[in-house]
C-alpha positions as CSV (number, residue, x, y, z in Angstrom):
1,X,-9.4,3.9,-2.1
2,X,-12.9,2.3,-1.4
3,X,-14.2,-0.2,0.9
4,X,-16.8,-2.1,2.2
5,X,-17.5,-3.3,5.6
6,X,-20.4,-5.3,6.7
7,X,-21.5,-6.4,10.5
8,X,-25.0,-7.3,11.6
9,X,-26.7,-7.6,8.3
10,X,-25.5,-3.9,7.2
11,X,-23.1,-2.8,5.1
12,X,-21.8,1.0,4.6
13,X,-18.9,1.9,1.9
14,X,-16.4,4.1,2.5
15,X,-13.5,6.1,1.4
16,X,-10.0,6.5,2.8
17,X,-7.7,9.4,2.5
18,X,-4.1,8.8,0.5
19,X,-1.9,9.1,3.1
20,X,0.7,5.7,4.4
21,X,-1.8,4.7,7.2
22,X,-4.3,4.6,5.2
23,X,-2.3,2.8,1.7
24,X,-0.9,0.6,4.7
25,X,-4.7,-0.1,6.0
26,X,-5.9,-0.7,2.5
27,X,-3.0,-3.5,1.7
28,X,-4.4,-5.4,4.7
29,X,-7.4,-6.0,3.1
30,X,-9.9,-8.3,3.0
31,X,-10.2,-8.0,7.0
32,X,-12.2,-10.3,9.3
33,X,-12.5,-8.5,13.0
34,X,-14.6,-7.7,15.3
35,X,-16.1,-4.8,16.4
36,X,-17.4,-3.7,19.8
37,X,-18.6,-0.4,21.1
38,X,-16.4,1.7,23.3
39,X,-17.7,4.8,25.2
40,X,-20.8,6.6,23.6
41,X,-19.5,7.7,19.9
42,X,-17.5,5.1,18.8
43,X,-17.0,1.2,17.3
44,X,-14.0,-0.2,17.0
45,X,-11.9,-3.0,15.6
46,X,-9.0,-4.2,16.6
47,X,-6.0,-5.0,13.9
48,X,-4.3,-8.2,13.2
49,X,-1.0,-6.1,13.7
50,X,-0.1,-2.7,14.5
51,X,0.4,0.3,11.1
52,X,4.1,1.3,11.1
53,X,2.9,4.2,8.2
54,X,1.6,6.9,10.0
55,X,2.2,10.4,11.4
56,X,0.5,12.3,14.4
57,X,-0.7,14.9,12.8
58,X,-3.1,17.1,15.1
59,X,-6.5,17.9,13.7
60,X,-9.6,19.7,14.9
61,X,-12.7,19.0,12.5
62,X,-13.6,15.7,13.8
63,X,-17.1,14.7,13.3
64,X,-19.7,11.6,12.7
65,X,-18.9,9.5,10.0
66,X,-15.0,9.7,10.3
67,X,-12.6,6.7,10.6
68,X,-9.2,6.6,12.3
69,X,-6.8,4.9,13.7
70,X,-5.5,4.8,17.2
71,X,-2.1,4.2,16.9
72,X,-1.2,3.4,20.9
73,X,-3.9,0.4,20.9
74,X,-3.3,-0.7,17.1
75,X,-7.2,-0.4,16.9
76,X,-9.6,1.5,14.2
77,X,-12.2,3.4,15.1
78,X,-15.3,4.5,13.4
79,X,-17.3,7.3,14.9
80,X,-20.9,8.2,15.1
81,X,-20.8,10.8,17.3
82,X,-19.0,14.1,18.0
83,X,-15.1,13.4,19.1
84,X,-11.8,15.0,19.3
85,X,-8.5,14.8,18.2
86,X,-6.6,13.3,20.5
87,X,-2.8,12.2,20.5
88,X,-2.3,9.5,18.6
89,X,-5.6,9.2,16.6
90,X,-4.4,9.4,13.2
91,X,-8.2,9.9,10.9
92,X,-8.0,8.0,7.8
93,X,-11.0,9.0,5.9
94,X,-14.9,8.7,6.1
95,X,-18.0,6.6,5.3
96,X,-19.7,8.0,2.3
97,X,-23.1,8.0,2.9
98,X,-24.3,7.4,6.6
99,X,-23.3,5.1,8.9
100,X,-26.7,4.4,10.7
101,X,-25.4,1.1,11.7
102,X,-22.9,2.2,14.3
103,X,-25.9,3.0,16.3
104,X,-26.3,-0.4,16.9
105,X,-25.1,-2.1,20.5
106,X,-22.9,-4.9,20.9
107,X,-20.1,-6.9,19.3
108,X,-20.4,-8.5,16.1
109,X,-18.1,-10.1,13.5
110,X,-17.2,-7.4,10.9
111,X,-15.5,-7.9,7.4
112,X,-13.8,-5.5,5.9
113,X,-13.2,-5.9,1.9
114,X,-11.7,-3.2,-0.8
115,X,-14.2,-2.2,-3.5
């Protein structure tokens, strides 16, 4: 499952993983959000609604370029810097080739479409 999400003139593709969260995610689409930064190595977006389809499933290979969900704030988050696992961050796949534009500050309108 592929998709395509554009803010601030850029656009990156990406691929999710097959599990529900991610199936669930991908039946939302087209998406029209916003994202913002929060703290140093991540953008998010915040849902319409909550996923219902997911499980907590502890991990320890985070790194740039990953996408997740945080299931306690019902928000996504794409990362471009080192993180870790923490409880309730369910990762639902990655961006396939760079996501340069997560480097850039401030909050802009962001659409999300399958591909």
């Amino acid at each position: 499952m592929k998709f395509k999400m554009t803010f601030s003139d850029h656009q990156m593709a990406a691929t999710l993983d097959e599990s529900p969260a991610s199936l669930e995610l991908f039946g939302l689409l087209p998406l029209d959000l916003k994202i913002e930064d929060y703290s140093t190595n991540e953008k998010i977006a915040y849902l319409p609604r909550k996923l219902t389809k997911h499980q907590d499933v502890p991990f320890g290979d985070g790194r740039p370029g990953d996408i997740a969900y945080y299931a306690p704030w019902g928000n996504l988050a794409f990362f471009h810097a080192d993180y870790r696992y923490s409880r309730g961050l369910i990762r639902l796949g990655r961006f396939d080739v760079g996501f340069d534009p997560l480097f850039i500050r401030g909050e802009f309108p962001l659409r999300i479409i399958p591909i």
